[in-house]
C-alpha positions, -999 to 999 in steps of 0.1 A, spaced: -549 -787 766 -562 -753 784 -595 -763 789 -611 -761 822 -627 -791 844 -665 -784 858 -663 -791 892 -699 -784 901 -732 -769 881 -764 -765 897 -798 -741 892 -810 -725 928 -841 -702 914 -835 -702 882 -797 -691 886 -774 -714 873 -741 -721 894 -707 -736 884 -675 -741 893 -647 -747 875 -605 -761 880 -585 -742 856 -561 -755 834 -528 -753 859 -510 -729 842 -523 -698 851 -522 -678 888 -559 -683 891 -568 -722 910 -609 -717 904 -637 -697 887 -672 -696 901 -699 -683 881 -736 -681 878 -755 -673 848 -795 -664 847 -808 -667 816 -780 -656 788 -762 -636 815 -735 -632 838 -748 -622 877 -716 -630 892 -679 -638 887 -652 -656 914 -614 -662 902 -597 -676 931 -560 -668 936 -547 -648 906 -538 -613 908 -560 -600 930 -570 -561 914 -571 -576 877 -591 -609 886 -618 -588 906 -615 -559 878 -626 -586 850 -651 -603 869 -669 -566 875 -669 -559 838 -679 -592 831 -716 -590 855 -744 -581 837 -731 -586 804 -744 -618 777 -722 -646 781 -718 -649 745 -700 -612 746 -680 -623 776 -668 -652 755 -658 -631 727 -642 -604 745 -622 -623 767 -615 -659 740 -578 -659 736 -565 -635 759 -527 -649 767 -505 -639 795 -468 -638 797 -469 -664 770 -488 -698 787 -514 -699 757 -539 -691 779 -549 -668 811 -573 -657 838 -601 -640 816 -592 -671 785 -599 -695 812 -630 -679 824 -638 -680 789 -636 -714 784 -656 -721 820 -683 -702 804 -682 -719 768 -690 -751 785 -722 -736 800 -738 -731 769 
């Protein structure tokens, strides 16, 4: 029901790259990430609320995907069930 849609995934030297269509119910439209290895190098959430969308993609980089998962699974805003960092999440969930 929340889940996001993989709108692209490639590997450019040894970076992988993905985008993904969130759910429709939160501010956020699209996440962009690329993983090297078991790690975050980079974060996009399009549209959202701008401060907290860049804020959690900053304190995601750098860190294992697998503890980006489990800090962010389940987050909910203003009760949808789901939200900007759940959906990211999710994005990432399907990468591994």
């Amino acid at each position: 029901m929340f889940d996001v849609s993989k709108l692209s995934d490639t590997v450019e030297n040894g970076v992988r790259k993905a985008s993904f269509k969130t759910c429709g119910v939160t501010c956020s439209t699209q996440i962009n990430v690329e993983v090297e290895g078991d790690t975050v190098r980079r974060v996009e959430i399009v549209k959202g609320c701008d401060g907290n969308t860049k804020g959690v993609a900053r304190l995601c980089e750098g860190r294992k995907v697998q503890d980006v998962i489990d800090m962010l699974s389940g987050i909910d805003c203003k009760g949808r069930g789901t939200s900007c960092p759940d959906q990211l999440a999710r994005a990432l969930k399907q990468l591994q």
